[in-house]
C-alpha positions as CSV (number, residue, x, y, z in Angstrom):
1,X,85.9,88.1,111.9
2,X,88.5,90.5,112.0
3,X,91.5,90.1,114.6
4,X,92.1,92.9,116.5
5,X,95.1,95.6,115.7
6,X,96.8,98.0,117.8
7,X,97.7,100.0,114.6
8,X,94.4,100.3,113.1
9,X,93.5,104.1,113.4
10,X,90.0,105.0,114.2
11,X,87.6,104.6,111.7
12,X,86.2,107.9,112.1
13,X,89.3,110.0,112.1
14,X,89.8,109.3,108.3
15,X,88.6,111.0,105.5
16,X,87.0,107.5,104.0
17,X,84.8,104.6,105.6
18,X,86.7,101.2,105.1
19,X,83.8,100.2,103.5
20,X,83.4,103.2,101.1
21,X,87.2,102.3,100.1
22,X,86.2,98.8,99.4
23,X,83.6,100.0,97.3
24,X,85.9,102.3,95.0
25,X,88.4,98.8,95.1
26,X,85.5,96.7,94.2
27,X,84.5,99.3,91.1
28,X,88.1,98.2,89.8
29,X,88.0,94.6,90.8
30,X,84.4,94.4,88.2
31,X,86.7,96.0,85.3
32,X,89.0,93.7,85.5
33,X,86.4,91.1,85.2
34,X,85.5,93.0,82.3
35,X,88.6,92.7,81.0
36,X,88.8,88.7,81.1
37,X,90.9,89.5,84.4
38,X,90.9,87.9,87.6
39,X,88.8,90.4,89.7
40,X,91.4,92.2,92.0
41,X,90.6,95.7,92.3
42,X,93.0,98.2,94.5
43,X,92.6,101.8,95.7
44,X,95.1,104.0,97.4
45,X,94.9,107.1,99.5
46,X,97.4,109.3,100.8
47,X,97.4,110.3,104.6
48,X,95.2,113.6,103.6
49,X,92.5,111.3,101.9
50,X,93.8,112.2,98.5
51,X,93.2,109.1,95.9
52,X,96.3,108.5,94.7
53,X,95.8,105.8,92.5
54,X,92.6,103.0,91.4
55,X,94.5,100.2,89.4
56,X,92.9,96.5,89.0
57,X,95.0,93.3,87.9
58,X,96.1,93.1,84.1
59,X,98.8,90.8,84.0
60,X,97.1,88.8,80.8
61,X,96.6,92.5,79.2
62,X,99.8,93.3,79.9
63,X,101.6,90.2,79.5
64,X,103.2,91.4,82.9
65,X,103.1,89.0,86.3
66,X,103.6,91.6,88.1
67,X,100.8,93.1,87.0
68,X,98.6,92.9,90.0
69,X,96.0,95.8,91.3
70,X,98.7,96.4,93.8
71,X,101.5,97.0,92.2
72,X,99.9,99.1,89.4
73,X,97.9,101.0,91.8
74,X,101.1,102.0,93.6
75,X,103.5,102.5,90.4
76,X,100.8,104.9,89.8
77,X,100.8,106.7,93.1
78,X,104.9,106.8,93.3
79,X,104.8,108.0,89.3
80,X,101.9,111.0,90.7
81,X,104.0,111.8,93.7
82,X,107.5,111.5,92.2
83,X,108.5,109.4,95.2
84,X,109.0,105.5,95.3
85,X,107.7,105.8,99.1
86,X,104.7,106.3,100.0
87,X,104.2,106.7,103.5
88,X,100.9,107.0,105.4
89,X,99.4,105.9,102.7
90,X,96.2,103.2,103.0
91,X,95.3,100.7,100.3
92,X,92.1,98.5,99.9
93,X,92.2,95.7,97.6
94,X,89.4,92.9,97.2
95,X,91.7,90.3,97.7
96,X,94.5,89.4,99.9
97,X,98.0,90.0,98.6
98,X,100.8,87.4,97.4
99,X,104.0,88.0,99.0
100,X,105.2,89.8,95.7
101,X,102.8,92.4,96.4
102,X,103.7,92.6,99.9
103,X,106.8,93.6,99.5
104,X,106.5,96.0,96.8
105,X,103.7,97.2,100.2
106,X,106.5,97.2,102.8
107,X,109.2,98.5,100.2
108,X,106.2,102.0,99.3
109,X,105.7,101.9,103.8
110,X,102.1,101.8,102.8
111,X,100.8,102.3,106.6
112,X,97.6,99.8,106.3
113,X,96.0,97.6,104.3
114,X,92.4,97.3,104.4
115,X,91.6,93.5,102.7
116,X,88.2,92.6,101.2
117,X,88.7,89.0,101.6
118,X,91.7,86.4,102.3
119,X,93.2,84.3,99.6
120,X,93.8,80.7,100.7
121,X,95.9,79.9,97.7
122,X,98.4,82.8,98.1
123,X,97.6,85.1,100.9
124,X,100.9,86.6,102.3
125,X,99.2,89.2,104.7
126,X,97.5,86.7,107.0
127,X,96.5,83.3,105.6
128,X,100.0,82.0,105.2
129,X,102.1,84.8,106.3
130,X,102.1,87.7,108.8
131,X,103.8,89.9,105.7
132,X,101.8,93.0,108.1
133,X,105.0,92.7,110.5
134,X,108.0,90.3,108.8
135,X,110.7,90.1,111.9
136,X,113.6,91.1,109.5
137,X,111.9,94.3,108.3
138,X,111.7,97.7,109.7
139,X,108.6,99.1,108.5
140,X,105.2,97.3,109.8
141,X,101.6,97.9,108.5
142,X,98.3,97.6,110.0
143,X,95.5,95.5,108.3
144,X,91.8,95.6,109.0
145,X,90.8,92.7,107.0
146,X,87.2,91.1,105.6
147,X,85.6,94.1,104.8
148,X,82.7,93.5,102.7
149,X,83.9,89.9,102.5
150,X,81.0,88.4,101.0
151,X,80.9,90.5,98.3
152,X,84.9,90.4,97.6
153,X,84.6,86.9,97.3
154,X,81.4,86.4,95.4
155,X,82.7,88.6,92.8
156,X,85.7,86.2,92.4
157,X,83.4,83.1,93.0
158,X,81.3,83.9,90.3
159,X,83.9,84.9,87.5
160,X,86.0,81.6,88.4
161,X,82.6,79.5,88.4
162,X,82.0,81.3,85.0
163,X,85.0,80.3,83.6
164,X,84.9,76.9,84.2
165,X,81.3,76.6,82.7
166,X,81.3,74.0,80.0
């Protein structure tokens, strides 16, 4: 279950559901697997509710590791808006992000994350790390994590499971 955040604005007073985001993240995240990609999908809006930017991982296509949903999804924003920051901005992504992506979160001051599911292997916004609020930093993000969790992680379940079919 979710923990509780002080930062998490009201549901209501934005211009998408957390789940209707999660649903445009997941559209991206099923590309990917498409694509013989690990099934991240990301979405980012700005502060109005504008989408800025739909990205889903491609480091194999692009023979890029930092080729995450994240970090494409907000190369594309910054590239739309002509600005590196991004501030008041919310992303969804299916899958909890490493600590590179992270960063390149706290570096945009994305304002929240909204997480489809945690990642025990590399999660750096909860599972192994509080990367929401790092002590040294000056910009801090709200999460509202395991929205539409099952699916998130049945999406990943199933394309790993598939891979490693004989």
């Amino acid at each position: 279950m979710a923990r509780p955040d002080p930062l998490v604005p009201d549901e209501a007073s934005l211009p998408y559901s957390f789940e209707n985001l999660m649903h445009m993240a997941l559209a991206q995240a099923r590309l990917a697997a498409e694509a013989d990609e690990a099934p991240v999908g990301a979405v980012l809006i700005s502060a109005t509710g504008e989408v800025l930017a739909r990205a889903h991982n491609a480091p194999i296509t692009l023979n890029d590791p930092t080729g995450h949903a994240e970090i494409l999804c907000l190369r594309q924003a910054a590239a739309a808006l002509g600005n590196y920051r991004l501030p008041g901005s919310i992303m969804a992504v299916t899958l909890e992000p490493c600590t590179m992506c992270v960063g390149a979160l706290v570096h945009a001051r994305v304002a929240g994350v909204i997480v489809g599911t945690p990642d025990p292997r590399t999660g750096a916004l909860f599972t192994h790390l509080d990367g929401s609020r790092l002590p040294w930093g000056n910009h801090k993000m709200w999460v509202e994590r395991d929205v539409l969790q099952e699916e998130c992680a049945n999406l990943l379940r199933t394309f790993f499971q598939a891979r490693r079919a004989p």
